[in-house]
CHARMM internal coordinates of N, CA and C (Angstrom, degrees):
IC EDIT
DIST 1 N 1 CA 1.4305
DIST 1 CA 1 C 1.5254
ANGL 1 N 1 CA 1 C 107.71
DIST 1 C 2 N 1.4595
ANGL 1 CA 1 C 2 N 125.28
DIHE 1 N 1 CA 1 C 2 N 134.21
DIST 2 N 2 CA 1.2569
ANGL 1 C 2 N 2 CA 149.29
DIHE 1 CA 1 C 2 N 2 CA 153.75
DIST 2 CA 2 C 1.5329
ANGL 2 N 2 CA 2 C 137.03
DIHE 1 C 2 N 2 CA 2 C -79.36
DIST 2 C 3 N 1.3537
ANGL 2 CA 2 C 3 N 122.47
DIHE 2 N 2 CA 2 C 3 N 51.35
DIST 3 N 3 CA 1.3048
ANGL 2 C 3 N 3 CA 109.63
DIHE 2 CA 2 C 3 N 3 CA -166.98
DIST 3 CA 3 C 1.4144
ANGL 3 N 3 CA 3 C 118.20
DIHE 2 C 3 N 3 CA 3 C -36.08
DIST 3 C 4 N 1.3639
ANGL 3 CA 3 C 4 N 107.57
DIHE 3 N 3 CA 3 C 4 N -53.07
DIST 4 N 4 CA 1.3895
ANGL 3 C 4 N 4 CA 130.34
DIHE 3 CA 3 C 4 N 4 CA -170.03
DIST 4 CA 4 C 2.0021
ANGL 4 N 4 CA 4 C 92.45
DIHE 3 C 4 N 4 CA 4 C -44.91
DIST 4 C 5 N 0.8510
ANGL 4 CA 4 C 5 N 124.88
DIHE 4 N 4 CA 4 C 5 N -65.79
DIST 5 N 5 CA 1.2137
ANGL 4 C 5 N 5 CA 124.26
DIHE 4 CA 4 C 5 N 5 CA -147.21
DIST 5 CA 5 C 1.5248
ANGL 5 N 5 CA 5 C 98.19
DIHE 4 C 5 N 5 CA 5 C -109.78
DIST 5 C 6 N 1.4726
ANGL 5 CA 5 C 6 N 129.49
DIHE 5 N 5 CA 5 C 6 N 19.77
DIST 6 N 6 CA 1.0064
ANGL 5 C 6 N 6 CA 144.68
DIHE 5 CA 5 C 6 N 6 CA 170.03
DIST 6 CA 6 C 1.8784
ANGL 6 N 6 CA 6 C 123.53
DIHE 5 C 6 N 6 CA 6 C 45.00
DIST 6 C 7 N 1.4243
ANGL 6 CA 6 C 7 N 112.00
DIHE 6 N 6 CA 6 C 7 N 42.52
DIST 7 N 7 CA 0.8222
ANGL 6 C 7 N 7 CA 124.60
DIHE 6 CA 6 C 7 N 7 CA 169.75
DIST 7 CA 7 C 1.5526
ANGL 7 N 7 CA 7 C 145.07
DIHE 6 C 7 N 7 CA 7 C -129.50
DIST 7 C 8 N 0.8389
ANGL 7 CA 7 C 8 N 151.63
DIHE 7 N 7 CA 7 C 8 N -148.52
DIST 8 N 8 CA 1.4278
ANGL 7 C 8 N 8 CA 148.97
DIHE 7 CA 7 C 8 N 8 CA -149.17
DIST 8 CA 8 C 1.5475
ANGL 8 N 8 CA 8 C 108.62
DIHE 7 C 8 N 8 CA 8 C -173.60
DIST 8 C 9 N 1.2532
ANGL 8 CA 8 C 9 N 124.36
DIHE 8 N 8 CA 8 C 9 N 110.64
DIST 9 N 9 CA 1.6032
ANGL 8 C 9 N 9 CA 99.23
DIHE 8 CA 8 C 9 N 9 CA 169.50
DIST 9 CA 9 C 1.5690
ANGL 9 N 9 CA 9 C 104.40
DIHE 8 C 9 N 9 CA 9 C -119.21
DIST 9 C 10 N 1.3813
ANGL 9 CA 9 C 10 N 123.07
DIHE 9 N 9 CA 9 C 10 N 168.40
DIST 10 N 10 CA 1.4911
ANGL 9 C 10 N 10 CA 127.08
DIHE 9 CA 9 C 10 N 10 CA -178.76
DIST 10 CA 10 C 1.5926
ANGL 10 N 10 CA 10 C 102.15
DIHE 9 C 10 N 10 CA 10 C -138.50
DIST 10 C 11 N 1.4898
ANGL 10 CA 10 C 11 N 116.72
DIHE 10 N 10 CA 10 C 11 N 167.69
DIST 11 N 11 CA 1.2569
ANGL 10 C 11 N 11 CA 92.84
DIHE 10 CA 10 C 11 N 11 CA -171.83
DIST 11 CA 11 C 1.8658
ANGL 11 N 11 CA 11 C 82.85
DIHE 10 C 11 N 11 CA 11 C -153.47
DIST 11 C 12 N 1.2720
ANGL 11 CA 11 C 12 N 139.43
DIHE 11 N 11 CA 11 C 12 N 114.97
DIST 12 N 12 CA 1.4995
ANGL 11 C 12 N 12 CA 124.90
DIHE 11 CA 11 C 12 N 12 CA 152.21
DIST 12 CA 12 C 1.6194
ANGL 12 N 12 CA 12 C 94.76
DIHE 11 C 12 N 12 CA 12 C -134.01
DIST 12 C 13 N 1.9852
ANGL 12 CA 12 C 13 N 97.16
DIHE 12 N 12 CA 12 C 13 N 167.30
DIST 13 N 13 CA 0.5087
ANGL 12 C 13 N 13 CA 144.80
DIHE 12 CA 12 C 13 N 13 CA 171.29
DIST 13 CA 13 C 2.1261
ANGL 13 N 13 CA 13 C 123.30
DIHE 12 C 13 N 13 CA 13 C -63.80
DIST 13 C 14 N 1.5897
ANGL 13 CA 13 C 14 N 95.96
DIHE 13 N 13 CA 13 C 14 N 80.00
DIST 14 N 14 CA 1.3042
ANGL 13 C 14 N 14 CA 94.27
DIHE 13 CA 13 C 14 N 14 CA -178.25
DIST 14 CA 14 C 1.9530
ANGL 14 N 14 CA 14 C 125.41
DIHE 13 C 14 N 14 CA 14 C -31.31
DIST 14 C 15 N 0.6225
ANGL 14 CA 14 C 15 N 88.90
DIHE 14 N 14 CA 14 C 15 N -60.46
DIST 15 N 15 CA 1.8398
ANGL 14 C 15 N 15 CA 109.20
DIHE 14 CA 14 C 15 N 15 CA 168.99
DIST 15 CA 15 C 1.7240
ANGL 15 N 15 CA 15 C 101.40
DIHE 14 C 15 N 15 CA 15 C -22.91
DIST 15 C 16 N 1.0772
ANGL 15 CA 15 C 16 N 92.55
DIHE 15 N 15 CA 15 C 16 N -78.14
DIST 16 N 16 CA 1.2417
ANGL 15 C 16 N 16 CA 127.06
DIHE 15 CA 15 C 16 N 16 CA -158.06
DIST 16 CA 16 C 1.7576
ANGL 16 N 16 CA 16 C 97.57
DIHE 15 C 16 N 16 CA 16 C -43.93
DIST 16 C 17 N 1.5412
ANGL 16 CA 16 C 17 N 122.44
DIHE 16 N 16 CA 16 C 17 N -24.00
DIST 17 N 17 CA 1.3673
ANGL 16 C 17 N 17 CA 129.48
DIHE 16 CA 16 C 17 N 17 CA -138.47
DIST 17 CA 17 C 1.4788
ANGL 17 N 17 CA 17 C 88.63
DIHE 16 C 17 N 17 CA 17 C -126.59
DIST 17 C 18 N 1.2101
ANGL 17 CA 17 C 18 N 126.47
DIHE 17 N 17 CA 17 C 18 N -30.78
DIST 18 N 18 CA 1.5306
ANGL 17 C 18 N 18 CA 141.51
DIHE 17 CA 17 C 18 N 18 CA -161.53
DIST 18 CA 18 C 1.0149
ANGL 18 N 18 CA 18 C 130.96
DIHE 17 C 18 N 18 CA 18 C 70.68
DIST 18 C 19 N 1.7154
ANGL 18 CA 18 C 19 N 107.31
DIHE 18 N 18 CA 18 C 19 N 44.16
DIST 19 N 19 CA 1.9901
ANGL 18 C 19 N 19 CA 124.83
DIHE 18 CA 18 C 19 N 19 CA 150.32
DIST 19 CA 19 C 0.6539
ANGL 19 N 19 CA 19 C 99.68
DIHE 18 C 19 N 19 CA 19 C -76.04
DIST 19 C 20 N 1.5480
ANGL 19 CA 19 C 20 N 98.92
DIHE 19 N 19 CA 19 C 20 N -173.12
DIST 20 N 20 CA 1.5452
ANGL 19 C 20 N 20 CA 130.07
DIHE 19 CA 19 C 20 N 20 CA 157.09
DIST 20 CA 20 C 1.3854
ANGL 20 N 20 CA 20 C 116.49
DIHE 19 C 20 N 20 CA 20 C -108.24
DIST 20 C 21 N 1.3084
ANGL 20 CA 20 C 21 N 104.82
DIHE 20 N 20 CA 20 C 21 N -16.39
DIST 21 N 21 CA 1.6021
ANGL 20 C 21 N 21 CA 124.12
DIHE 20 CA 20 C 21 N 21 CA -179.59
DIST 21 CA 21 C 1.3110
ANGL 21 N 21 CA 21 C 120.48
DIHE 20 C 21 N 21 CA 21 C 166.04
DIST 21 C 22 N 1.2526
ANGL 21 CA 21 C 22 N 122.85
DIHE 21 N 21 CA 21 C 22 N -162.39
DIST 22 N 22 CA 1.4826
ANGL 21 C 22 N 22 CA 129.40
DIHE 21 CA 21 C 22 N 22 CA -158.34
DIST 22 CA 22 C 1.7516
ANGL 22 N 22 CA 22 C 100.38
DIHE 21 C 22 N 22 CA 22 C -95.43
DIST 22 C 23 N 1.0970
ANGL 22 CA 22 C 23 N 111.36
DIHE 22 N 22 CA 22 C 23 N -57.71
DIST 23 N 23 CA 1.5138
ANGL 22 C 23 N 23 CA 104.85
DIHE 22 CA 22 C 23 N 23 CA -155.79
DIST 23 CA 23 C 1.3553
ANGL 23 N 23 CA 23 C 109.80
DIHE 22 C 23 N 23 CA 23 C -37.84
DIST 23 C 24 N 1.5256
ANGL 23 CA 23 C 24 N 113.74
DIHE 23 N 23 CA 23 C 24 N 178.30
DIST 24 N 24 CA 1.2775
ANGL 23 C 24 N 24 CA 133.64
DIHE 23 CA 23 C 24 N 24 CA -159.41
DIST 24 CA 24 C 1.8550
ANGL 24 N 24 CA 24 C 118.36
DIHE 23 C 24 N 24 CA 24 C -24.57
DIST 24 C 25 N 1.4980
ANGL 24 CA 24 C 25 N 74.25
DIHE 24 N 24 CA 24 C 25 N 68.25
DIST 25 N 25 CA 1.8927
ANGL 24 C 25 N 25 CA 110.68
DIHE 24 CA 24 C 25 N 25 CA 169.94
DIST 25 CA 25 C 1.3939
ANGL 25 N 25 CA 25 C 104.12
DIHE 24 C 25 N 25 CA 25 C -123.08
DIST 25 C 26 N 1.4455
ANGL 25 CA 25 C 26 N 92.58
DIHE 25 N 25 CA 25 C 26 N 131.91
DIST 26 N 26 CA 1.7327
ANGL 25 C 26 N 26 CA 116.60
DIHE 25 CA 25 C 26 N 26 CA 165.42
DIST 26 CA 26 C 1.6232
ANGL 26 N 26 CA 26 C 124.59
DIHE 25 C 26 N 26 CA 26 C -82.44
DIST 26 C 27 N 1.2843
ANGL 26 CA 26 C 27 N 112.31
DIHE 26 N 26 CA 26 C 27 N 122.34
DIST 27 N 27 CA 1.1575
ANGL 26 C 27 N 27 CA 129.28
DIHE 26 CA 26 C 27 N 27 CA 164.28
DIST 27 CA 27 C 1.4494
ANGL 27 N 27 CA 27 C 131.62
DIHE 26 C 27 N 27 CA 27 C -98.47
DIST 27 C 28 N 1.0729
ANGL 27 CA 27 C 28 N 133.81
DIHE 27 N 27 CA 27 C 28 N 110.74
DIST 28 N 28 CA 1.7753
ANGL 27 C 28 N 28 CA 142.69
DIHE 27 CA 27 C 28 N 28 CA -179.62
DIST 28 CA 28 C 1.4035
ANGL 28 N 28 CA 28 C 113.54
DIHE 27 C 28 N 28 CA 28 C -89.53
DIST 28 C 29 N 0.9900
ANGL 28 CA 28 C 29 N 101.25
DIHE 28 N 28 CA 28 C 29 N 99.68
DIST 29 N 29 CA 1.8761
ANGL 28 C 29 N 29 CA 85.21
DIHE 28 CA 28 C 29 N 29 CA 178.55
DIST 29 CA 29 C 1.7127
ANGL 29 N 29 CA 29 C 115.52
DIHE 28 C 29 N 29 CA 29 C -110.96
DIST 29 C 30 N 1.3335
ANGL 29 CA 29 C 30 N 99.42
DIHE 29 N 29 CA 29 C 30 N 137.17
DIST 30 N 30 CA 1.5816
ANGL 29 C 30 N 30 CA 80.33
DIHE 29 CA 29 C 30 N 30 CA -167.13
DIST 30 CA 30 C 2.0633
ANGL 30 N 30 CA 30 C 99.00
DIHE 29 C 30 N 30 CA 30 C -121.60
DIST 30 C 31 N 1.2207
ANGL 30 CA 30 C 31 N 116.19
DIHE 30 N 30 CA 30 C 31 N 166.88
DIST 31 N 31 CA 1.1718
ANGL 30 C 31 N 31 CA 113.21
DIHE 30 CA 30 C 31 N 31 CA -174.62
DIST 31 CA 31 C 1.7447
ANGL 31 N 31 CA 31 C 101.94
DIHE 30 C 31 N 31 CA 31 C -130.23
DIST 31 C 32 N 1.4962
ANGL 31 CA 31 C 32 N 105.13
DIHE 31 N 31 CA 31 C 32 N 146.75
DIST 32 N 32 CA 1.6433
ANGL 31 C 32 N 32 CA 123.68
DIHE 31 CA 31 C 32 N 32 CA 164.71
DIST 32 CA 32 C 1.1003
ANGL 32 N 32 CA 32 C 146.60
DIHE 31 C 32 N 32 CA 32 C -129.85
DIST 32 C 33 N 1.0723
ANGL 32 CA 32 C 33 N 138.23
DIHE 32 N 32 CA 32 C 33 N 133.67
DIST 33 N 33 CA 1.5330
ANGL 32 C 33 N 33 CA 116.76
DIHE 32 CA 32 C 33 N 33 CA 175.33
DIST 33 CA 33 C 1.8915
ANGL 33 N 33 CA 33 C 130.53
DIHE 32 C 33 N 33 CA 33 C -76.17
DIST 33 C 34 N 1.2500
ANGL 33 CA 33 C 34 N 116.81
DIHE 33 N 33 CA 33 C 34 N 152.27
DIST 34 N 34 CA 1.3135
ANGL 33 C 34 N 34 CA 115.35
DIHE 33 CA 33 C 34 N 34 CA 170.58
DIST 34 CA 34 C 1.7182
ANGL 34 N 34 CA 34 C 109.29
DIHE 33 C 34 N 34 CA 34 C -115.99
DIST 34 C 35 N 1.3865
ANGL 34 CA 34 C 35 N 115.06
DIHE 34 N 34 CA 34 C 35 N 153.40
DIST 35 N 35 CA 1.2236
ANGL 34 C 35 N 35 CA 126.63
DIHE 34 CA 34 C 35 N 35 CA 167.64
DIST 35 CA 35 C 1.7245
ANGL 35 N 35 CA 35 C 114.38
DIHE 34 C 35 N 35 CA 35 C -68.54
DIST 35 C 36 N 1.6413
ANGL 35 CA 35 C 36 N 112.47
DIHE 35 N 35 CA 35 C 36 N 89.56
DIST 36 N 36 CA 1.0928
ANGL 35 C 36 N 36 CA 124.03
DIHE 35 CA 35 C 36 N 36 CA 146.17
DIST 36 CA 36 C 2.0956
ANGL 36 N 36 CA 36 C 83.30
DIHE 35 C 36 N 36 CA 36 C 95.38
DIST 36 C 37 N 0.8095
ANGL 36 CA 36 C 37 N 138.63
DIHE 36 N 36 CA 36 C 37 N 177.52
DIST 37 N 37 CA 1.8058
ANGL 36 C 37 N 37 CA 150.43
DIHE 36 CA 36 C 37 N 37 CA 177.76
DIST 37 CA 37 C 1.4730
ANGL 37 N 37 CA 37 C 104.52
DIHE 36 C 37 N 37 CA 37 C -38.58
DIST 37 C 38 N 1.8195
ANGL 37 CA 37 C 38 N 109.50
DIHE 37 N 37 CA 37 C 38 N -64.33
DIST 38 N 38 CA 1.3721
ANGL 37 C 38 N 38 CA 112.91
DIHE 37 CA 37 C 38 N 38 CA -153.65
DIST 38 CA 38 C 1.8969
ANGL 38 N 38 CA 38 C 99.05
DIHE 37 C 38 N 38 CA 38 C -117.12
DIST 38 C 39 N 1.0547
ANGL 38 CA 38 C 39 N 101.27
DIHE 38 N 38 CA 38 C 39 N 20.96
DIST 39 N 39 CA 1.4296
ANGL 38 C 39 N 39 CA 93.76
DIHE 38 CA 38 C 39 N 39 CA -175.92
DIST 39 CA 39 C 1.7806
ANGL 39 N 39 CA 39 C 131.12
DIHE 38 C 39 N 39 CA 39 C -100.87
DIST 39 C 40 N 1.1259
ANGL 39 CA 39 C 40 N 111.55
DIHE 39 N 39 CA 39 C 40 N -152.51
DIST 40 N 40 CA 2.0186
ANGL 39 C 40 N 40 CA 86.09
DIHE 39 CA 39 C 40 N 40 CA -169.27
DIST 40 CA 40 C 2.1378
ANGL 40 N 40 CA 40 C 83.68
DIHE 39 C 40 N 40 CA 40 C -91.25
DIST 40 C 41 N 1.7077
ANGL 40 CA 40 C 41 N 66.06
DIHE 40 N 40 CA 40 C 41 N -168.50
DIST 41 N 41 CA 1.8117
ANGL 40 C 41 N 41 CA 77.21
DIHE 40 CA 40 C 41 N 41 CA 171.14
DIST 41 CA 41 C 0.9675
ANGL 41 N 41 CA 41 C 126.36
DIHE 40 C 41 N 41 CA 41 C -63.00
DIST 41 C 42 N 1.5595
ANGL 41 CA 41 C 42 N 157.37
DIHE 41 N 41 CA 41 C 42 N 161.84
DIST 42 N 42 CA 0.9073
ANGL 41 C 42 N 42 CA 167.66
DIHE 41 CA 41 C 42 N 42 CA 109.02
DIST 42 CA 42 C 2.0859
ANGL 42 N 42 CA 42 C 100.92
DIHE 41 C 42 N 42 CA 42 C 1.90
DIST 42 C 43 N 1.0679
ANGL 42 CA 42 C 43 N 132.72
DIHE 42 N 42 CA 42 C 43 N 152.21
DIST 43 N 43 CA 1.5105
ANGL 42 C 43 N 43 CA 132.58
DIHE 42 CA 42 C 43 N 43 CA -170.87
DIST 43 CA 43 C 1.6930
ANGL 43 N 43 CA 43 C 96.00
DIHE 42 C 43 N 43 CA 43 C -124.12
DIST 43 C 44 N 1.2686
ANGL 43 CA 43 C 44 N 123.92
DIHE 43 N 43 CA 43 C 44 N -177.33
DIST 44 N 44 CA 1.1789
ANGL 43 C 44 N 44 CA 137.20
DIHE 43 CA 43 C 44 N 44 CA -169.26
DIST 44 CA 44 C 1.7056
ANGL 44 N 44 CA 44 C 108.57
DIHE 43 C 44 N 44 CA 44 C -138.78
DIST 44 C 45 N 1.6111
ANGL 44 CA 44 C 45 N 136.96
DIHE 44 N 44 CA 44 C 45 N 80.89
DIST 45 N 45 CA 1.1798
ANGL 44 C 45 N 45 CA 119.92
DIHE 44 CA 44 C 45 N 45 CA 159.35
DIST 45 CA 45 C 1.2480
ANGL 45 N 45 CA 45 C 117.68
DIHE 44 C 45 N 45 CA 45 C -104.22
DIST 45 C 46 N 1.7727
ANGL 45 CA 45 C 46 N 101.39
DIHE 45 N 45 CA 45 C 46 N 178.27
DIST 46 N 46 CA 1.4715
ANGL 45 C 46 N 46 CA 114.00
DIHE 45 CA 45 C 46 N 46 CA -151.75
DIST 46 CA 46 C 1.5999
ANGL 46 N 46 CA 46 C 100.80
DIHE 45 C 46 N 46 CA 46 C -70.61
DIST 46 C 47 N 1.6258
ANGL 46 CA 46 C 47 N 134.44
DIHE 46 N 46 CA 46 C 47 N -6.64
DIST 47 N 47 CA 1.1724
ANGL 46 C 47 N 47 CA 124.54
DIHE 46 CA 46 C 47 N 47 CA -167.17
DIST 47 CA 47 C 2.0182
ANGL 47 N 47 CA 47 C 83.99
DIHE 46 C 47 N 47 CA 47 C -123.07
DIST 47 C 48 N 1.2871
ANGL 47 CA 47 C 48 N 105.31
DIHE 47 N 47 CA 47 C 48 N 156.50
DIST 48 N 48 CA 1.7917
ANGL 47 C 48 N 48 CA 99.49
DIHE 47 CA 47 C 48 N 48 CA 177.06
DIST 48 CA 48 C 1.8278
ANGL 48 N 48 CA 48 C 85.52
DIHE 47 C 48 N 48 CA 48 C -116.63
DIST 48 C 49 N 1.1529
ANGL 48 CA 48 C 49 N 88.00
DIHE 48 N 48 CA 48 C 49 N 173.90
DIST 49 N 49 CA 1.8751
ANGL 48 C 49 N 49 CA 93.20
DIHE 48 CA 48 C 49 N 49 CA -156.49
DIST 49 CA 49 C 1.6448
ANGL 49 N 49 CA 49 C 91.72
DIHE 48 C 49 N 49 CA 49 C -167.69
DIST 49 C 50 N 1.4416
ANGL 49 CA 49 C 50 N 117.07
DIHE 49 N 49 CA 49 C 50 N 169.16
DIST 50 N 50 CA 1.6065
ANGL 49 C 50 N 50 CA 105.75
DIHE 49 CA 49 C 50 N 50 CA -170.09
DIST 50 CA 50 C 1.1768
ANGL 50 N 50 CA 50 C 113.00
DIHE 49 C 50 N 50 CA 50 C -72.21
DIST 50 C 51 N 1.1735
ANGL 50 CA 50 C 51 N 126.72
DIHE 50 N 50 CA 50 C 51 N -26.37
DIST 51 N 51 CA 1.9617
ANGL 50 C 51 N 51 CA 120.11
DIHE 50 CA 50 C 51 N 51 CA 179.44
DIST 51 CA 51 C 1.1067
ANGL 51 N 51 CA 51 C 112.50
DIHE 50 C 51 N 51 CA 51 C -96.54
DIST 51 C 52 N 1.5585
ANGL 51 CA 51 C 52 N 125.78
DIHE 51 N 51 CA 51 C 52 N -0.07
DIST 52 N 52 CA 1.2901
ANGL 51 C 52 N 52 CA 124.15
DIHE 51 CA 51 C 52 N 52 CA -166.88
DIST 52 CA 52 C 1.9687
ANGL 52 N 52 CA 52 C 104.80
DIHE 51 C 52 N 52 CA 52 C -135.35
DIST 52 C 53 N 1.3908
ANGL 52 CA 52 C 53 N 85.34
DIHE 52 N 52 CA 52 C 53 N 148.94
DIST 53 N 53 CA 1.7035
ANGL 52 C 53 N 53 CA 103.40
DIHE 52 CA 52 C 53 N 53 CA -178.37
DIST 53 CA 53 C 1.5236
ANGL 53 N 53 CA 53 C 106.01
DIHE 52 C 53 N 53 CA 53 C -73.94
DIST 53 C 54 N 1.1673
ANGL 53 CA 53 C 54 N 133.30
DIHE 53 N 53 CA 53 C 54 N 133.86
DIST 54 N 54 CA 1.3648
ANGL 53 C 54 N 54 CA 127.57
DIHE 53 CA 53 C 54 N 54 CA 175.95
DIST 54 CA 54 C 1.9629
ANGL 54 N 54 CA 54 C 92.61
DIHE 53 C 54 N 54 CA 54 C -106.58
DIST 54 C 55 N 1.4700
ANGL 54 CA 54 C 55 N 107.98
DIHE 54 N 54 CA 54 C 55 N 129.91
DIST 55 N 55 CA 1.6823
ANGL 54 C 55 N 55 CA 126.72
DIHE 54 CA 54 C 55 N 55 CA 155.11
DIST 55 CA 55 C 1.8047
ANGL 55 N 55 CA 55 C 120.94
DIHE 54 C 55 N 55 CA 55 C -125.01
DIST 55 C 56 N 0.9633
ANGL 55 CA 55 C 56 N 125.18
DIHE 55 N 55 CA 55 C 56 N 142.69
DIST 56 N 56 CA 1.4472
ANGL 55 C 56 N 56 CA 120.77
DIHE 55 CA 55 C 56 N 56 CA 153.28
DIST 56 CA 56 C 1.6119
ANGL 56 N 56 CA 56 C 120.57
DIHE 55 C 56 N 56 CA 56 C -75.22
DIST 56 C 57 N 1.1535
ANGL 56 CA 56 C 57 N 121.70
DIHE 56 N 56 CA 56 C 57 N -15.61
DIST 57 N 57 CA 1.7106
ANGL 56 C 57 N 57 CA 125.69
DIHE 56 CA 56 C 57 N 57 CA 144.83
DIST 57 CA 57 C 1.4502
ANGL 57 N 57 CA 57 C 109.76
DIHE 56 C 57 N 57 CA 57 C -83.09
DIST 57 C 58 N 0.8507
ANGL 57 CA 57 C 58 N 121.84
DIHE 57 N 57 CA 57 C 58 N 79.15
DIST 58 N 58 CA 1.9508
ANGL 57 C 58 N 58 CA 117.13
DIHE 57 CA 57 C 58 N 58 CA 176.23
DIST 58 CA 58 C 1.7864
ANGL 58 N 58 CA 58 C 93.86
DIHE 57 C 58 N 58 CA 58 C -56.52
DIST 58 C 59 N 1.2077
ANGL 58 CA 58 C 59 N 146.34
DIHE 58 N 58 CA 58 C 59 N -67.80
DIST 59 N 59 CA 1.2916
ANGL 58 C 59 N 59 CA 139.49
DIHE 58 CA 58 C 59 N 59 CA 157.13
DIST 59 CA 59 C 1.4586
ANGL 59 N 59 CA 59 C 138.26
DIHE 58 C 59 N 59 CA 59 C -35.27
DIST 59 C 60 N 1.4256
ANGL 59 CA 59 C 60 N 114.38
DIHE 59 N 59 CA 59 C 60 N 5.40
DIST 60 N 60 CA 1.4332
ANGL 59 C 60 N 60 CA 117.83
DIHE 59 CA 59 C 60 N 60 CA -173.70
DIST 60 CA 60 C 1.5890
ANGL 60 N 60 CA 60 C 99.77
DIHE 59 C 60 N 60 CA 60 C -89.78
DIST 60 C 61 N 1.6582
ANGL 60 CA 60 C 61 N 111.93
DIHE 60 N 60 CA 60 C 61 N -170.79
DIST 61 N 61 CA 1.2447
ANGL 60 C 61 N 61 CA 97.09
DIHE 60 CA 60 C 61 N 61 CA -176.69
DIST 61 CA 61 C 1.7181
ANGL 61 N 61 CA 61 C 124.97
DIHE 60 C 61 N 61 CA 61 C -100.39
DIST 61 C 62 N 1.6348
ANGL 61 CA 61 C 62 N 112.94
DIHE 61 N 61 CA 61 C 62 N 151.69
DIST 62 N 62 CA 1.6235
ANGL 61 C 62 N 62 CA 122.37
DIHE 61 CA 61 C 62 N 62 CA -163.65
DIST 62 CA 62 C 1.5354
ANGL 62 N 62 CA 62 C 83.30
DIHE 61 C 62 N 62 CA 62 C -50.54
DIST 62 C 63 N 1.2651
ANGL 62 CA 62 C 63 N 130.24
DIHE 62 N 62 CA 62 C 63 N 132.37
DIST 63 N 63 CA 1.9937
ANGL 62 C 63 N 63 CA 126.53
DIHE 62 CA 62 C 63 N 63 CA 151.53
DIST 63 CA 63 C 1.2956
ANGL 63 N 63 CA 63 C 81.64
DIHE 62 C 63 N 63 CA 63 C -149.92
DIST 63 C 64 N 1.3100
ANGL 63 CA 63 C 64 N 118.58
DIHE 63 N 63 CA 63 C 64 N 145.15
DIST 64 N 64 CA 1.3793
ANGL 63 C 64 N 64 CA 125.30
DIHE 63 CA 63 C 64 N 64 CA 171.69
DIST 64 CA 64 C 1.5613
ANGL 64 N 64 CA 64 C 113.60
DIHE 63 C 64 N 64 CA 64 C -145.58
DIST 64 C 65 N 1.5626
ANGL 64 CA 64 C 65 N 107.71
DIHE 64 N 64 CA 64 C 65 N -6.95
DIST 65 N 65 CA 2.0349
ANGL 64 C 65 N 65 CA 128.62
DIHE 64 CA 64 C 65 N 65 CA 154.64
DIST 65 CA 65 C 1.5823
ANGL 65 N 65 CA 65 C 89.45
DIHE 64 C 65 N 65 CA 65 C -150.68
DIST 65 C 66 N 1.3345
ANGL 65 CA 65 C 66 N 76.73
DIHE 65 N 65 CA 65 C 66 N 146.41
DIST 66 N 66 CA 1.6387
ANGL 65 C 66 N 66 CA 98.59
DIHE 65 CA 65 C 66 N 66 CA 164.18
DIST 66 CA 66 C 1.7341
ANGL 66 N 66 CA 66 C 121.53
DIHE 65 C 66 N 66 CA 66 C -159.15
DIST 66 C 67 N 1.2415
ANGL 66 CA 66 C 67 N 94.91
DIHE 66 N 66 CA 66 C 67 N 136.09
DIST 67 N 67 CA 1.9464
ANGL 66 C 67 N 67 CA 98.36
DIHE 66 CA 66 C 67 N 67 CA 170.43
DIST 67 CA 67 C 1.0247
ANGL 67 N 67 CA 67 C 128.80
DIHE 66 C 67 N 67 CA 67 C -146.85
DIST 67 C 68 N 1.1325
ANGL 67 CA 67 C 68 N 127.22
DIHE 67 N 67 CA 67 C 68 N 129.49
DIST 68 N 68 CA 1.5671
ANGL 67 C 68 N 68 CA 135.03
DIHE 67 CA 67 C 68 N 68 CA -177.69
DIST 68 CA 68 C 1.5593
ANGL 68 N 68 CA 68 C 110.42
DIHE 67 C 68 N 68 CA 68 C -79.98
DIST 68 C 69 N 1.5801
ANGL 68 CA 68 C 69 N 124.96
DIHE 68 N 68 CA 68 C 69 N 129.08
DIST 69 N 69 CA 1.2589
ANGL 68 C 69 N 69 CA 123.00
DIHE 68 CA 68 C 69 N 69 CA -160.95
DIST 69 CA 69 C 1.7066
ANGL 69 N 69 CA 69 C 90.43
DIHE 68 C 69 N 69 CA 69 C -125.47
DIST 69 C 70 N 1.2103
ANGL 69 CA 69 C 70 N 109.60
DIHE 69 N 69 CA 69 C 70 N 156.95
DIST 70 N 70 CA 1.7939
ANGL 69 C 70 N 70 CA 110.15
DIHE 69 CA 69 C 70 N 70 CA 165.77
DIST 70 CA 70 C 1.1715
ANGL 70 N 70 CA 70 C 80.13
DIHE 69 C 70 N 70 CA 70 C -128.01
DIST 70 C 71 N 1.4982
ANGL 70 CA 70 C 71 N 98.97
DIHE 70 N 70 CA 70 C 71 N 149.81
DIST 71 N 71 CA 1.6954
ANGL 70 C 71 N 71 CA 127.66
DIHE 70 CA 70 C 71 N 71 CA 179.17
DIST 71 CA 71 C 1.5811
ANGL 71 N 71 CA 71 C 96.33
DIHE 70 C 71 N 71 CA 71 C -115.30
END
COOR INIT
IC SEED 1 N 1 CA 1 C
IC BUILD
C-alpha cells in the first residue's frame, strides 16, 4: 500500500489460481474491519451501535468496501 500515491498493489501467481494470466479477469475486492490490530472480526447485530456494525442478516457476509476490477 501507497498512501502517498493512493494505491494498493497485490501480486499472485496466475498458475497457482488456475489461469493463464491476468487479462480480461475480474477481481472483487472486498474490505473489513477487526477489533483493535490483533483481534477477531468485527460481528454483525441487528441494532448498529458505535463499535458495532448494524445488518438485518446478522449472518450474511462481513463487506464493508467493495470493487470489482477487470484486468
Amino acid at each position: 500500500m501507497d498512501k502517498a500515491k493512493k494505491t494498493i498493489r497485490f501480486q499472485y501467481d496466475a498458475d497457482l489460481i488456475g489461469i493463464k494470466g491476468w487479462n480480461d479477469i475480474q477481481v472483487y475486492i472486498t474490505t473489513w474491519d477487526k477489533e483493535g490490530g490483533e483481534g477477531a472480526y468485527r460481528g454483525l447485530t441487528k441494532k448498529p451501535s458505535m463499535w458495532m456494525f448494524g445488518a438485518l442478516d446478522t449472518k450474511g457476509p462481513l463487506i464493508l468496501d467493495a470493487v470489482m476490477l477487470t484486468l
